[in-house]
N, CA, C and O atoms as a Tripos MOL2 file, in Angstrom:
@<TRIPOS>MOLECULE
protein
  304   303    76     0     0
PROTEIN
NO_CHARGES

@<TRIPOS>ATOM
      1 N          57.0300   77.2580    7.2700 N.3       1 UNK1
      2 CA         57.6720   76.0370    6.7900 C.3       1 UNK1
      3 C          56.5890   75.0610    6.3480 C.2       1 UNK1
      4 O          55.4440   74.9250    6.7790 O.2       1 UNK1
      5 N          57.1500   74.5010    5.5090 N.am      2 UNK2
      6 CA         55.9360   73.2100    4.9040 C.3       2 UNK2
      7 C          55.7870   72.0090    5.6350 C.2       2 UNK2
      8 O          56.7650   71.6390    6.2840 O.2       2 UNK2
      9 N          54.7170   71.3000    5.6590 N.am      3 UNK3
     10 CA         54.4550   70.4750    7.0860 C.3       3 UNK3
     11 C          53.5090   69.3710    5.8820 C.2       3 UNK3
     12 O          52.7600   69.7250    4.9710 O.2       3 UNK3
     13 N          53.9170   67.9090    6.3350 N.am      4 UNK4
     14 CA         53.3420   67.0470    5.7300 C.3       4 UNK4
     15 C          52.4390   65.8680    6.6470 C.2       4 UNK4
     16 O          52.4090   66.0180    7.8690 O.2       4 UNK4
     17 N          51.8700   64.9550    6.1560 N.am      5 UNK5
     18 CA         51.6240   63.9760    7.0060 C.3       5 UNK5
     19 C          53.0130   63.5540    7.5410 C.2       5 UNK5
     20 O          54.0440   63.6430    6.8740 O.2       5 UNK5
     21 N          52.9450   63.0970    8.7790 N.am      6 UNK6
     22 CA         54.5480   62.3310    9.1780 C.3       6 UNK6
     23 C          54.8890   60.6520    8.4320 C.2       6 UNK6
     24 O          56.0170   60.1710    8.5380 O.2       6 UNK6
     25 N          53.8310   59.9460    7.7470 N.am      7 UNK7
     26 CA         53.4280   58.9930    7.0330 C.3       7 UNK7
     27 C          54.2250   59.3280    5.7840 C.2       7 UNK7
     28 O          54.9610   58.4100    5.4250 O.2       7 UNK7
     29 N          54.2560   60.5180    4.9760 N.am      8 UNK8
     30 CA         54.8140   60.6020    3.9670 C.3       8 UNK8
     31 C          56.0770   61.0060    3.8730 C.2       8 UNK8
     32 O          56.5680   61.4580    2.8380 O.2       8 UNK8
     33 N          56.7120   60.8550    5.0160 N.am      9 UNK9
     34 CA         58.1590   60.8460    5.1240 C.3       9 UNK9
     35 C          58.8410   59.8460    5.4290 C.2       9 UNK9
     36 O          58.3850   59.1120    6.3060 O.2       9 UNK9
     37 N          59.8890   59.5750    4.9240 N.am     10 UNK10
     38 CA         60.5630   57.8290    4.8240 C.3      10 UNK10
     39 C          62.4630   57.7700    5.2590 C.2      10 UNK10
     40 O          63.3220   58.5610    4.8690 O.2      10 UNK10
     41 N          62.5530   57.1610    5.7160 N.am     11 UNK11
     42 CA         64.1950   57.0590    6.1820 C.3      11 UNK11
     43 C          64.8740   55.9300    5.6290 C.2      11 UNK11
     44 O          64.5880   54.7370    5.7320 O.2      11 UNK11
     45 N          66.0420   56.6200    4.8820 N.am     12 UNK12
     46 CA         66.9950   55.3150    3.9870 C.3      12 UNK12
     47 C          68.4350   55.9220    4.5750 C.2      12 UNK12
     48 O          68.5580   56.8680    5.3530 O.2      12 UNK12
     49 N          69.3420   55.2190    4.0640 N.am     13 UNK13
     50 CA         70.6750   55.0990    4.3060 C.3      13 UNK13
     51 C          71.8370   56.6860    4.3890 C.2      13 UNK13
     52 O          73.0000   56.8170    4.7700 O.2      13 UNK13
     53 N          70.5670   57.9080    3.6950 N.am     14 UNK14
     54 CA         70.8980   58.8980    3.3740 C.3      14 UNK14
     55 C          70.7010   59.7840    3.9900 C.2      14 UNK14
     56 O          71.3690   60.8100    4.1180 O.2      14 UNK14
     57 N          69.2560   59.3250    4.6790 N.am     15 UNK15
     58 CA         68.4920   60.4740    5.5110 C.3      15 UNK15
     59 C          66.7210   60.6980    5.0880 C.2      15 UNK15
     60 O          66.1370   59.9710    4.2830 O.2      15 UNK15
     61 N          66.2660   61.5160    5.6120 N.am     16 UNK16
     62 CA         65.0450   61.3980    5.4930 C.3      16 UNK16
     63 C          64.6920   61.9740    4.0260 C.2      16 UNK16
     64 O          65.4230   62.7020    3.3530 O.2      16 UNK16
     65 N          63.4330   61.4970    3.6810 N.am     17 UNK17
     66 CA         62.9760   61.8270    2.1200 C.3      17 UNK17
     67 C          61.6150   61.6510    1.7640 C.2      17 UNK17
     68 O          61.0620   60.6570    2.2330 O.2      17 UNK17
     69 N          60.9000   62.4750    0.9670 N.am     18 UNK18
     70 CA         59.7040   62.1930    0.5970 C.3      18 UNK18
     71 C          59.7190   61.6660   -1.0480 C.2      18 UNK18
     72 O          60.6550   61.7370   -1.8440 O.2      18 UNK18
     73 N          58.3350   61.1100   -1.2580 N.am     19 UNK19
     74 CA         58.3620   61.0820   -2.9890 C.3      19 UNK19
     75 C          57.2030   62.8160   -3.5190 C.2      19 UNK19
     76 O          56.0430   63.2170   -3.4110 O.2      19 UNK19
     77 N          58.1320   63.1340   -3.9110 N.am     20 UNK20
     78 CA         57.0110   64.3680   -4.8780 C.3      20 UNK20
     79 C          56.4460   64.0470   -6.1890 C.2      20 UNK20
     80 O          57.1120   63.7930   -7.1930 O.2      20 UNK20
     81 N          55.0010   64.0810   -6.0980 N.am     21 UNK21
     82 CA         54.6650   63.7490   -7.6510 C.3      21 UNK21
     83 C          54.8230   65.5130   -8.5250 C.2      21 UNK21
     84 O          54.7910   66.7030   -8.2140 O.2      21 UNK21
     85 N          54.9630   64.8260   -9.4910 N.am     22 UNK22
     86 CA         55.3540   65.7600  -10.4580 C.3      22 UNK22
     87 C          54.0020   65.5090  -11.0180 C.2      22 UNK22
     88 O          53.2530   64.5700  -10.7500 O.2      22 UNK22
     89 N          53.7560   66.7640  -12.0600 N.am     23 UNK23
     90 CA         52.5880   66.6780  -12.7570 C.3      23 UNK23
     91 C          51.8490   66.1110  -13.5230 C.2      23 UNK23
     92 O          50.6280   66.0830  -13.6760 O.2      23 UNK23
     93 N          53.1240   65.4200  -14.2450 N.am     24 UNK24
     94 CA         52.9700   64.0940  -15.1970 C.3      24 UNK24
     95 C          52.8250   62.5300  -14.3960 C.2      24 UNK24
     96 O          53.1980   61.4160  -14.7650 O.2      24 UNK24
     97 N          52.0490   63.0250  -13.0280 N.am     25 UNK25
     98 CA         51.9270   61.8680  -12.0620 C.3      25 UNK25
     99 C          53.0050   60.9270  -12.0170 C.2      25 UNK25
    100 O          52.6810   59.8540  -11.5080 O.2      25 UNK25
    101 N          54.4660   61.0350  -12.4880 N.am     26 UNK26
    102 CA         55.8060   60.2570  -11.6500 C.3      26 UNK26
    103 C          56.2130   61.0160  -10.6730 C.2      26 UNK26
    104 O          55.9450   62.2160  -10.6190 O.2      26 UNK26
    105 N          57.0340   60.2700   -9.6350 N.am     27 UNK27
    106 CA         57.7390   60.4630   -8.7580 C.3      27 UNK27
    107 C          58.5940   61.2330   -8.7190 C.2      27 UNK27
    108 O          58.8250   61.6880   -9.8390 O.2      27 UNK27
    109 N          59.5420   61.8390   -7.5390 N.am     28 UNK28
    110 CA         61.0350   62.2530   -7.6540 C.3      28 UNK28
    111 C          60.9630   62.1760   -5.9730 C.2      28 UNK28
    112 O          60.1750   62.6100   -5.1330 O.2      28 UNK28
    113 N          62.1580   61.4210   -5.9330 N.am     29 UNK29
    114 CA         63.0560   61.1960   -4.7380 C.3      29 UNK29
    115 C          63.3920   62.6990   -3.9330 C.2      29 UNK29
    116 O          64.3850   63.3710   -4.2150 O.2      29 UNK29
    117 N          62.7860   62.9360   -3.3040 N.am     30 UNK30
    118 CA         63.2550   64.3140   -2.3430 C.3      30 UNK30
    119 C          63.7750   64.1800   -1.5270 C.2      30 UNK30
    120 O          63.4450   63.1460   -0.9470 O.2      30 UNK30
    121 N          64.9770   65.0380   -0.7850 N.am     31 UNK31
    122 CA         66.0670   64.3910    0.7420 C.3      31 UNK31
    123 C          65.0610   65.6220    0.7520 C.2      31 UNK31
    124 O          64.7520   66.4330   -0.1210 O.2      31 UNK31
    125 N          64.6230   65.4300    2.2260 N.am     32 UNK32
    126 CA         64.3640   66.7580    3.1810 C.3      32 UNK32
    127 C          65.1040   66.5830    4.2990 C.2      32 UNK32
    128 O          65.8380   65.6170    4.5100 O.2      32 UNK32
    129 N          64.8260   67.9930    5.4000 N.am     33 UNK33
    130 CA         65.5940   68.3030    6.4090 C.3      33 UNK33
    131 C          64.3940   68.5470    7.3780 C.2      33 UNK33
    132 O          63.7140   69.5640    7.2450 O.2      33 UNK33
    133 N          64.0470   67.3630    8.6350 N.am     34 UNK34
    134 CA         62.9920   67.5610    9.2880 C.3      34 UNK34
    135 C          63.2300   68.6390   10.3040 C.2      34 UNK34
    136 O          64.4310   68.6170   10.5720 O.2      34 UNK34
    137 N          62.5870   69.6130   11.0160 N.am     35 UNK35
    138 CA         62.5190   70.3720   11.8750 C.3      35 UNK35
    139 C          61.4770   70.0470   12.9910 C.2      35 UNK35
    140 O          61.5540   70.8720   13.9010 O.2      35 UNK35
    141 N          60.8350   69.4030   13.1250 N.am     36 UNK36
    142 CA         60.0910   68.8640   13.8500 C.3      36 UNK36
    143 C          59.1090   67.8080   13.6260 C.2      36 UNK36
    144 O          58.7180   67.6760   12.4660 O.2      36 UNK36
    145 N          58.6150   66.9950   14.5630 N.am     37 UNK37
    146 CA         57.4750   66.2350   13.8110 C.3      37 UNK37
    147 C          57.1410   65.9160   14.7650 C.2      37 UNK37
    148 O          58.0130   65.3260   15.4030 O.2      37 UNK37
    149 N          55.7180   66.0710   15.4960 N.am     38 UNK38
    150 CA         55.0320   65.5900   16.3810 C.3      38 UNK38
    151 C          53.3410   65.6220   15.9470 C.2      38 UNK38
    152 O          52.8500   66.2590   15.0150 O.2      38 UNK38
    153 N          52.7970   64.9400   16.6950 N.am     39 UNK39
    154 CA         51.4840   64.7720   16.8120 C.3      39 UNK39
    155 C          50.9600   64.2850   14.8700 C.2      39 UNK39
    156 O          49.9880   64.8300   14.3470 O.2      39 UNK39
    157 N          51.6660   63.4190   14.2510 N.am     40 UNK40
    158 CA         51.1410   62.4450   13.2090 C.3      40 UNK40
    159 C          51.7260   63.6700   11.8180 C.2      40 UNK40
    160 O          51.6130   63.3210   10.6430 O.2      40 UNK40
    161 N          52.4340   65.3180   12.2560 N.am     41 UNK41
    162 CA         52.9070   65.5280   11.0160 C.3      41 UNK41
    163 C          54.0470   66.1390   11.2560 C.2      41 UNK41
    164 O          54.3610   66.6110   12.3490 O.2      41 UNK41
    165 N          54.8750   66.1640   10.0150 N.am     42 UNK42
    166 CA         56.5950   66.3540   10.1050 C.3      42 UNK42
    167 C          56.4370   67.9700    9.3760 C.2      42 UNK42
    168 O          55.9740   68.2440    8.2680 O.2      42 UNK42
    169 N          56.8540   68.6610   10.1600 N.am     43 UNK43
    170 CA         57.5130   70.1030    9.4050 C.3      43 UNK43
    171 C          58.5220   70.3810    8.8830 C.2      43 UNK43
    172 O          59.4550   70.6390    9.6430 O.2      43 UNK43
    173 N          58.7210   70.4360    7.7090 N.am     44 UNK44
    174 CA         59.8370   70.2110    6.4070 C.3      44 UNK44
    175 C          60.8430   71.7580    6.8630 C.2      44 UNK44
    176 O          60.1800   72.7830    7.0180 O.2      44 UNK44
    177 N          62.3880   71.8490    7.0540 N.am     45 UNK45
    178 CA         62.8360   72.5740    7.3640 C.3      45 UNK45
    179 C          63.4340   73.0520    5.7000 C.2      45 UNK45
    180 O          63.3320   74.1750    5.2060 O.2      45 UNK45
    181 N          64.1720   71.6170    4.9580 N.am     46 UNK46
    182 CA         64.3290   71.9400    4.2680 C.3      46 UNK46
    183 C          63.9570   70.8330    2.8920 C.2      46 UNK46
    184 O          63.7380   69.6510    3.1580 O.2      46 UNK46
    185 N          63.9180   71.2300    1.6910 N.am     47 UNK47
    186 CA         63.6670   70.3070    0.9050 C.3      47 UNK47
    187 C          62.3020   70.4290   -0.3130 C.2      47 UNK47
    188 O          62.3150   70.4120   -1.5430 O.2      47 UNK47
    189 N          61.0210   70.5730    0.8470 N.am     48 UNK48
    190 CA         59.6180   70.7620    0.4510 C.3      48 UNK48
    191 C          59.1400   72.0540    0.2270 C.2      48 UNK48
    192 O          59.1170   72.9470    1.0740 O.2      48 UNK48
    193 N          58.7050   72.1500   -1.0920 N.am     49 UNK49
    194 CA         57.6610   73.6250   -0.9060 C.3      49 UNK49
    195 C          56.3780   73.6180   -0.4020 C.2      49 UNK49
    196 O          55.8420   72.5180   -0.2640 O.2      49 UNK49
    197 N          55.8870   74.4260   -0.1550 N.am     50 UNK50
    198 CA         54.2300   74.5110    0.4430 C.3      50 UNK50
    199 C          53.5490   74.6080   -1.3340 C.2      50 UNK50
    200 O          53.8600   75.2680   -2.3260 O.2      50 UNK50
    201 N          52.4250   73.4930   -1.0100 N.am     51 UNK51
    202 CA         51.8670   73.3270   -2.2900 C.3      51 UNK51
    203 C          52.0660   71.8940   -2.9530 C.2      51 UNK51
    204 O          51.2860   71.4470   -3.7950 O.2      51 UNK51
    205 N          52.7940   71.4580   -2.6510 N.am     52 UNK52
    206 CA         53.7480   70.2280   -3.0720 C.3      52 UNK52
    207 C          53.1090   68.6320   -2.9360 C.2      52 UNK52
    208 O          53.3600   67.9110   -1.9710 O.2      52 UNK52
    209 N          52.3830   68.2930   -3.8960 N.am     53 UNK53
    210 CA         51.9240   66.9950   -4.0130 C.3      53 UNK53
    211 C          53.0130   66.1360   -3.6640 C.2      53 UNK53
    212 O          54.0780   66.2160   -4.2760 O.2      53 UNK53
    213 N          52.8160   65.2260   -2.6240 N.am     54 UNK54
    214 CA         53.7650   63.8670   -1.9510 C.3      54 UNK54
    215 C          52.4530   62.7650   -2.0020 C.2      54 UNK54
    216 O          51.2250   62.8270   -2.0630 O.2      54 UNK54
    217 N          53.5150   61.7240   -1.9360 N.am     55 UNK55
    218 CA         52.6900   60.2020   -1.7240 C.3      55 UNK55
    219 C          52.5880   59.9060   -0.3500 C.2      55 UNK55
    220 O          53.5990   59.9640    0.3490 O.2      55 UNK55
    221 N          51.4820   59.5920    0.1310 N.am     56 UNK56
    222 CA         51.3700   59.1450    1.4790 C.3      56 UNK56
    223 C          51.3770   57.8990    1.8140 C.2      56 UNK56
    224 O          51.7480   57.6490    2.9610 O.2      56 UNK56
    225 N          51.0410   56.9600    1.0710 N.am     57 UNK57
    226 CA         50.9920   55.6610    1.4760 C.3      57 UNK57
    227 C          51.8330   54.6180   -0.1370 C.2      57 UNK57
    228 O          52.0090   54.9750   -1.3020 O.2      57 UNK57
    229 N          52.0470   53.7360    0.3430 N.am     58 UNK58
    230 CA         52.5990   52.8470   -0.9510 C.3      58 UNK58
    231 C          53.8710   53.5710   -1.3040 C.2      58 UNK58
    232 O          54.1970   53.6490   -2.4880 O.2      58 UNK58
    233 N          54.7810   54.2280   -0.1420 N.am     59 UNK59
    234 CA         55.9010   54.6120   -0.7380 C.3      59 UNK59
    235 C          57.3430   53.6680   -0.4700 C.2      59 UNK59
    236 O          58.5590   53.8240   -0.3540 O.2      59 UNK59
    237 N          56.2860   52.5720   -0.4600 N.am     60 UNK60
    238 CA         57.9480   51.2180    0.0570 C.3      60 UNK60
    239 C          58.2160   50.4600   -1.7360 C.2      60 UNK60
    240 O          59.1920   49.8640   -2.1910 O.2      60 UNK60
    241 N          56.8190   50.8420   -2.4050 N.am     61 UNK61
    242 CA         57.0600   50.3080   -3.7260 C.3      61 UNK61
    243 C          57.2710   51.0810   -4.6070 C.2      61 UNK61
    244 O          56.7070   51.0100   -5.6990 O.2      61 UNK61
    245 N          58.2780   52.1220   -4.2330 N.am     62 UNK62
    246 CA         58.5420   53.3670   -5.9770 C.3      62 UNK62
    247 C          59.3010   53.3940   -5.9160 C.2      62 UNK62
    248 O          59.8580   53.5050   -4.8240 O.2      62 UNK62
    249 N          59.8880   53.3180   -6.9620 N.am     63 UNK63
    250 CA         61.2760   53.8700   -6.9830 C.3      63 UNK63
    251 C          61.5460   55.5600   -7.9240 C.2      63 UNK63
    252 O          60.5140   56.1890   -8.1540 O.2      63 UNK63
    253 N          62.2960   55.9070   -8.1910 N.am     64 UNK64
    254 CA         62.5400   57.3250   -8.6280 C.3      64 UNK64
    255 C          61.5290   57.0480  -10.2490 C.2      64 UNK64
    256 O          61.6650   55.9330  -10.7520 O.2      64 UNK64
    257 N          60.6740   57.9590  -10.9050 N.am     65 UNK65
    258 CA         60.2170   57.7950  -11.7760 C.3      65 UNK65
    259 C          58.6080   57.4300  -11.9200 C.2      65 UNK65
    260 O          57.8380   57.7760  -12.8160 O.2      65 UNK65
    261 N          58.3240   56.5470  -10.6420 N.am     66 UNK66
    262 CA         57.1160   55.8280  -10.7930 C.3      66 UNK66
    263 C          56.5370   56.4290  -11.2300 C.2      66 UNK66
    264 O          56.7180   57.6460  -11.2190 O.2      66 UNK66
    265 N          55.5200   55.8180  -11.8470 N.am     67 UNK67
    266 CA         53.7040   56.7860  -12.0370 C.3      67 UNK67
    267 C          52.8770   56.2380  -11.0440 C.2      67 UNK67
    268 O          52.7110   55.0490  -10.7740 O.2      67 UNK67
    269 N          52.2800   57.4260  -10.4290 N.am     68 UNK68
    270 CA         51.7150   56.9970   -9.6320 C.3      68 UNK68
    271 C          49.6620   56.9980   -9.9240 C.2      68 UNK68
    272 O          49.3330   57.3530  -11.0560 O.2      68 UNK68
    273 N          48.9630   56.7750   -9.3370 N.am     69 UNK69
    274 CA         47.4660   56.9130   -9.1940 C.3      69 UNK69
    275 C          47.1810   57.5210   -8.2350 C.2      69 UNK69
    276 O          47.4740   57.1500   -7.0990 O.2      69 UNK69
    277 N          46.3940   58.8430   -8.5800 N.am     70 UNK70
    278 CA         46.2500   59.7430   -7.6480 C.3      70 UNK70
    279 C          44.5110   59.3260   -7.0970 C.2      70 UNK70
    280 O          43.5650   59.4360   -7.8770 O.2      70 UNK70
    281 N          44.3280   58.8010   -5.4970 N.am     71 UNK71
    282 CA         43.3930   58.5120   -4.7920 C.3      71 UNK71
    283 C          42.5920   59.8500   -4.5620 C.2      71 UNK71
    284 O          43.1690   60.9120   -4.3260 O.2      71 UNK71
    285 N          41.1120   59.7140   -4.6530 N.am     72 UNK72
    286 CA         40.4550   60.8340   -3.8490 C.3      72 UNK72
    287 C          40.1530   60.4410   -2.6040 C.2      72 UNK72
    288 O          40.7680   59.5010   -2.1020 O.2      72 UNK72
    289 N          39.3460   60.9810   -2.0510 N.am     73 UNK73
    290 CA         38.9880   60.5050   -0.6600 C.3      73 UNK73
    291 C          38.1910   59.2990   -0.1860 C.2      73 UNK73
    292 O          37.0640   59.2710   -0.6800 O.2      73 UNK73
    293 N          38.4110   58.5130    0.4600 N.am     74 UNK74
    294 CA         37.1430   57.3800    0.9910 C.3      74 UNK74
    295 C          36.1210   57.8130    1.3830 C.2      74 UNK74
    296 O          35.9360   58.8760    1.9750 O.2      74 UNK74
    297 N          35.1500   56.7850    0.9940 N.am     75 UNK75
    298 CA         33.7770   56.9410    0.8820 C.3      75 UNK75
    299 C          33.5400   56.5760    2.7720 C.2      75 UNK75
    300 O          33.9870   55.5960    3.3680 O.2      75 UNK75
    301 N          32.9420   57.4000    3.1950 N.am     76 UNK76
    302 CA         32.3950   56.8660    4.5130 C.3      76 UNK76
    303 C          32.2730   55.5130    4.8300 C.2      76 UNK76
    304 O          31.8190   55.1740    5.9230 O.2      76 UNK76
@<TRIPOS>BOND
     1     1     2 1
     2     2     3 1
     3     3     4 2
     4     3     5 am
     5     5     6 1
     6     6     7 1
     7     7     8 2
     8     7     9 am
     9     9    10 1
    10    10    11 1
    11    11    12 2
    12    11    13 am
    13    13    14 1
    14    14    15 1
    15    15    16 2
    16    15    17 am
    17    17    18 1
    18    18    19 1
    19    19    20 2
    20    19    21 am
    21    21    22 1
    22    22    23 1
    23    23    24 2
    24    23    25 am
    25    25    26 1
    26    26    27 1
    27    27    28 2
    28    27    29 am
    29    29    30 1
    30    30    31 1
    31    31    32 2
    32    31    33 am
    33    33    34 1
    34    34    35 1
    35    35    36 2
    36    35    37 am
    37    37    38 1
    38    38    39 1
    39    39    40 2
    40    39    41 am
    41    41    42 1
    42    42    43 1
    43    43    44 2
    44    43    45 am
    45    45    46 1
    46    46    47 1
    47    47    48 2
    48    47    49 am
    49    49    50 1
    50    50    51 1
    51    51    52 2
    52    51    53 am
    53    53    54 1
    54    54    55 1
    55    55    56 2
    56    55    57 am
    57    57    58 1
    58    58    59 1
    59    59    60 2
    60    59    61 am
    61    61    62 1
    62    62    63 1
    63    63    64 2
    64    63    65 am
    65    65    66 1
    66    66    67 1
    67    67    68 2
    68    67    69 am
    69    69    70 1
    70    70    71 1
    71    71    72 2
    72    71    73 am
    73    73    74 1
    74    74    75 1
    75    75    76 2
    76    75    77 am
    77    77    78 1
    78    78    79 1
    79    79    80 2
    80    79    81 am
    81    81    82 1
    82    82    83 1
    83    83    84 2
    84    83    85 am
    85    85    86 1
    86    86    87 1
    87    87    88 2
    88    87    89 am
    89    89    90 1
    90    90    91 1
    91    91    92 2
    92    91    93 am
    93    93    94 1
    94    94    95 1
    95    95    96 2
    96    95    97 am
    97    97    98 1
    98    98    99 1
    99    99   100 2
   100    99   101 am
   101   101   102 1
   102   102   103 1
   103   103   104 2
   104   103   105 am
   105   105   106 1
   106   106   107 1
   107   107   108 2
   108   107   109 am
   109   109   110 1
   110   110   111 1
   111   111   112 2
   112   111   113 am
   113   113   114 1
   114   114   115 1
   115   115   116 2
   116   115   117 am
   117   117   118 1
   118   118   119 1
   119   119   120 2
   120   119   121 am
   121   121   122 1
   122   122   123 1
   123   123   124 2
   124   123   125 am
   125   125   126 1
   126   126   127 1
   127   127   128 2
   128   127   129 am
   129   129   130 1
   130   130   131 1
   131   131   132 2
   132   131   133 am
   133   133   134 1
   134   134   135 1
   135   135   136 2
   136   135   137 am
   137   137   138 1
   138   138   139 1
   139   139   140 2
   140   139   141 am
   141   141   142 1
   142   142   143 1
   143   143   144 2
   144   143   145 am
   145   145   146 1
   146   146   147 1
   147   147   148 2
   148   147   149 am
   149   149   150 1
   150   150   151 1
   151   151   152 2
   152   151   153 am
   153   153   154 1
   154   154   155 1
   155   155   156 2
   156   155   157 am
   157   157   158 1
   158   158   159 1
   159   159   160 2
   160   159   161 am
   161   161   162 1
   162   162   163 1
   163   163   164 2
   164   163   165 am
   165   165   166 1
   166   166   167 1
   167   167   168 2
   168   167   169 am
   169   169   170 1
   170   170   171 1
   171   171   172 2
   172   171   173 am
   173   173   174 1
   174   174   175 1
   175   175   176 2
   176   175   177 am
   177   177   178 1
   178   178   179 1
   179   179   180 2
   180   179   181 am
   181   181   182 1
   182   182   183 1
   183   183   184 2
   184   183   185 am
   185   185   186 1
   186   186   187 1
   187   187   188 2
   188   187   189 am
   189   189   190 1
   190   190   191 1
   191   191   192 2
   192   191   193 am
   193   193   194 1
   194   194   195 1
   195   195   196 2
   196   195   197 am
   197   197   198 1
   198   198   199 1
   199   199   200 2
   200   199   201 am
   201   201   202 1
   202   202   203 1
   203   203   204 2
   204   203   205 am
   205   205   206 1
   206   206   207 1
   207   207   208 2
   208   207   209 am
   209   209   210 1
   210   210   211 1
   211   211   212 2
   212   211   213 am
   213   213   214 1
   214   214   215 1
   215   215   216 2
   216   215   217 am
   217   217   218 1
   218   218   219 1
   219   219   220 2
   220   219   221 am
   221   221   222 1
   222   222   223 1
   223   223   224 2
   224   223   225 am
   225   225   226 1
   226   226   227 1
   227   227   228 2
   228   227   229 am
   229   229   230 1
   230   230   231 1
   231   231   232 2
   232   231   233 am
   233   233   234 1
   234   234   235 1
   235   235   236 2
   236   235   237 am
   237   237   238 1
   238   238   239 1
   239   239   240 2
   240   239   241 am
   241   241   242 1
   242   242   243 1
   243   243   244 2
   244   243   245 am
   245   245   246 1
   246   246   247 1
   247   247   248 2
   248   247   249 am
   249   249   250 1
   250   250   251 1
   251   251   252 2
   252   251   253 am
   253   253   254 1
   254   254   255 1
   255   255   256 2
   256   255   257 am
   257   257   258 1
   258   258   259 1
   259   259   260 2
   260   259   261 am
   261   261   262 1
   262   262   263 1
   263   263   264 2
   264   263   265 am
   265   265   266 1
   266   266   267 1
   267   267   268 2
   268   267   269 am
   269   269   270 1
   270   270   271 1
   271   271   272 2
   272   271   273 am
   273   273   274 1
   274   274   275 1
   275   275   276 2
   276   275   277 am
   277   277   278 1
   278   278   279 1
   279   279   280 2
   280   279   281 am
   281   281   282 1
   282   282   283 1
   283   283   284 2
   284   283   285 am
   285   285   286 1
   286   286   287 1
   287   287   288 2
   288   287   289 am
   289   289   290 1
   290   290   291 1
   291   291   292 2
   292   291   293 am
   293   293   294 1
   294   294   295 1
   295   295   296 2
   296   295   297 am
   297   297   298 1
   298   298   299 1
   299   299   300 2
   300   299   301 am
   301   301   302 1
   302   302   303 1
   303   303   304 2
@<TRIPOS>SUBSTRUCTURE
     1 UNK1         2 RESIDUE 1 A UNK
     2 UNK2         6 RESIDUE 1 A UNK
     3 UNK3        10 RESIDUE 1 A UNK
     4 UNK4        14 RESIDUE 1 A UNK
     5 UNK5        18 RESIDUE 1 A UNK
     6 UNK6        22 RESIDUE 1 A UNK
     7 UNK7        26 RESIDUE 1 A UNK
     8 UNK8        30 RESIDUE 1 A UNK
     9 UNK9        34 RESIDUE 1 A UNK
    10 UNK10       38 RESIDUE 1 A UNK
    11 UNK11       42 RESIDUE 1 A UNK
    12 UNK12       46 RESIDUE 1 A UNK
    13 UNK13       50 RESIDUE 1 A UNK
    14 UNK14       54 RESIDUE 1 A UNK
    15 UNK15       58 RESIDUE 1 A UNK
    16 UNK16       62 RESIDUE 1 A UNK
    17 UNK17       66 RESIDUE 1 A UNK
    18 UNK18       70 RESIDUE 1 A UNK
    19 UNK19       74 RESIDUE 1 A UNK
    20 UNK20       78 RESIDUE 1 A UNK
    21 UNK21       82 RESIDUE 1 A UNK
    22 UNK22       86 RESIDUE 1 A UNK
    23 UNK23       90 RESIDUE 1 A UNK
    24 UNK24       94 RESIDUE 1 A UNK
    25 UNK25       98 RESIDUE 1 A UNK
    26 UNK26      102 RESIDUE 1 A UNK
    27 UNK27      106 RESIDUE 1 A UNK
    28 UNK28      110 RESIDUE 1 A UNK
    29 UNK29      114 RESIDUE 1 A UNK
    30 UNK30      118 RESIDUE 1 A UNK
    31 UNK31      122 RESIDUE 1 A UNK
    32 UNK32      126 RESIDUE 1 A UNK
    33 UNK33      130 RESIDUE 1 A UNK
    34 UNK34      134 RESIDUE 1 A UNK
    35 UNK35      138 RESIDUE 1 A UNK
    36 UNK36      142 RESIDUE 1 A UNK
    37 UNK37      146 RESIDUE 1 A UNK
    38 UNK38      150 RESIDUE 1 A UNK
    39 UNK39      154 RESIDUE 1 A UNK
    40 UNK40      158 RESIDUE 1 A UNK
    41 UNK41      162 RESIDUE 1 A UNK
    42 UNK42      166 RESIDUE 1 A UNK
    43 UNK43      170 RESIDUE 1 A UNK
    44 UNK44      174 RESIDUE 1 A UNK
    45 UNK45      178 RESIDUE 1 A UNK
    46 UNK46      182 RESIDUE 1 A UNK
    47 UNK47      186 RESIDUE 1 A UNK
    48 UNK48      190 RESIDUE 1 A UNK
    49 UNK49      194 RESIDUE 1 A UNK
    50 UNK50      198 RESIDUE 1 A UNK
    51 UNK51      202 RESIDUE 1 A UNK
    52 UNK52      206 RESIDUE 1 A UNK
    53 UNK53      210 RESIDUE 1 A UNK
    54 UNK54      214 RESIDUE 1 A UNK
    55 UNK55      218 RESIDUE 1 A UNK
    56 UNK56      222 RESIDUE 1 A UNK
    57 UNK57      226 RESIDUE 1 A UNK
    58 UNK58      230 RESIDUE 1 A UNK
    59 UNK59      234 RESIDUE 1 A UNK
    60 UNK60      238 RESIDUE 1 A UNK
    61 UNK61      242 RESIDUE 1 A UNK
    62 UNK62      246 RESIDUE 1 A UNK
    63 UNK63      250 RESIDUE 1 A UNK
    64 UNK64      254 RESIDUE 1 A UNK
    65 UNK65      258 RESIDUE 1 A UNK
    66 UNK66      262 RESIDUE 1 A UNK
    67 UNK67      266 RESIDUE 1 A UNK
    68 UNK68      270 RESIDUE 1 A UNK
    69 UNK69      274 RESIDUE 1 A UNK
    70 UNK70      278 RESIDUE 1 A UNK
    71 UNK71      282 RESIDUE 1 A UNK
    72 UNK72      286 RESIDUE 1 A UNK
    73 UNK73      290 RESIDUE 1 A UNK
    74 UNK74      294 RESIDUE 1 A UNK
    75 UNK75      298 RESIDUE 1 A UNK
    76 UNK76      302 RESIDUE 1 A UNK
């Protein structure tokens, strides 16, 4: 099963959901189905493929569509 940060999973009125970037760096609204989540990551039961670019942080400001900016890693 596919397993994410637990950070990049979000709860609305519907149920739980991630944002997936698509290749053309916008968004899409994903419902997933959590199967577990402990120790800082959530294991996707249903919803997520393995492989699957999600947003981890700044996902209180997108809505379906966004473009997003893809971060590399911090500098020490």
């Amino acid at each position: 099963a596919p397993s994410v940060p637990a950070d990049a999973v979000q709860r609305g009125p519907d149920g739980y959901y991630l944002y997936a970037i698509r290749p053309d760096d916008t968004v899409h609204r994903l419902p997933v189905t959590l199967l577990q989540e402990s120790g800082g990551i959530a294991v996707i039961a249903k919803g997520a493929k393995p492989g699957m670019r999600v947003v981890l942080s700044g996902a209180g400001r997108l809505d379906e569509g966004s473009h997003v900016t893809i971060a590399g890693p911090s500098a020490p």
